[in-house]
N, C-alpha and C positions, 0 to 999 in steps of 0.2 A: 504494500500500500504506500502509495506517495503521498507525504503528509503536507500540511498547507500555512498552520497555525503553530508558533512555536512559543514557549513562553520566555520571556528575557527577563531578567534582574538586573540592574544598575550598580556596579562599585566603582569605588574611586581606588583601589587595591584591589583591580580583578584577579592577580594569581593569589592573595591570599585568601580571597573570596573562595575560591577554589579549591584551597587545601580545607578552611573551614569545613565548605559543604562537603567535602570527602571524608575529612573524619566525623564531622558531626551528624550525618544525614546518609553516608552511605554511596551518595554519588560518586560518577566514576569518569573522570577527565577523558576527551576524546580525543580534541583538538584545542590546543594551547598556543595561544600569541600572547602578547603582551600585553594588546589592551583587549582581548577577546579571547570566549572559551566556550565552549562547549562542552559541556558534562551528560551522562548518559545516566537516566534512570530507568534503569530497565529498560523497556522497551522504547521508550520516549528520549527528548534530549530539551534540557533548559538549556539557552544562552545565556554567557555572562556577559555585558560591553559595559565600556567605561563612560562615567558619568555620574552625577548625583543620586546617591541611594534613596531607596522610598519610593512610595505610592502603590500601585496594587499588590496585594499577597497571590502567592500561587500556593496552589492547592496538590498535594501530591499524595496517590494513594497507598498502604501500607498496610502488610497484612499481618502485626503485632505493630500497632501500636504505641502500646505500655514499654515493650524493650528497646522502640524507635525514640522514645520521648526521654527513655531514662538515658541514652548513648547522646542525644541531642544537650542534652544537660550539662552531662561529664565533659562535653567539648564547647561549653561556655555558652549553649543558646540561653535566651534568657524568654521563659514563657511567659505568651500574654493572657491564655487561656488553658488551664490543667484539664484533664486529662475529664473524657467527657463520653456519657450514652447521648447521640441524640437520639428525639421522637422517630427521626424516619431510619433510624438505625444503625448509623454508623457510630463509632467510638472514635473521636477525635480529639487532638491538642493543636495547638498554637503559639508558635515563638518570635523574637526576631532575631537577627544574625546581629554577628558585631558591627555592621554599619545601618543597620535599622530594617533591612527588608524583613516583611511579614510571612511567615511562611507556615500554609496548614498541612496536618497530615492527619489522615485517618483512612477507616476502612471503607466507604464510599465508594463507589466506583459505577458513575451513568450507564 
């Protein structure tokens, strides 16, 4: 499948951006520039480019969790929203990185 929609994050430190989200999150570097990266999550790939951090969160799905949020922690995320049942069923949390971006994760998946 040729995909169309990618999701991009903003740092002003995109290679440490990079290592965060790799130890924090799991993500797995593809392609690495200097002011641009590509990380693999699973089947998907978020960009990173250079620029002012903030503004929309991405949503990434996960299938534990509780052991995603506690590894998220130990590598400095800092949670905006603990660790949660919703009504339509997923079990999600909410952090942001060291330069502010929002980032959810739960068991959800459209």
């Amino acid at each position: 499948m040729k995909r169309t929609v990618f999701a991009l994050a903003r740092y002003q430190d995109v290679l440490a951006a990079a290592e965060f989200l790799s130890t924090a999150f799991g993500f797995v570097p593809h392609e690495v520039a200097k002011n641009h990266v590509e990380m693999l999550v699973g089947d998907d790939m978020i960009m990173l480019g250079e620029g002012k951090a903030g503004g929309p969160g991405i949503y990434v799905a996960v299938d534990d969790p509780d052991t995603h949020h506690d590894k998220a922690v130990a590598a400095g995320a800092v949670v905006t929203m603990g660790l949660v049942d919703q009504p339509y069923g997923s079990r999600e949390y909410a952090c942001k990185d060291p330069e502010g971006n929002l980032w959810f994760f739960g068991t959800y998946r459209p």
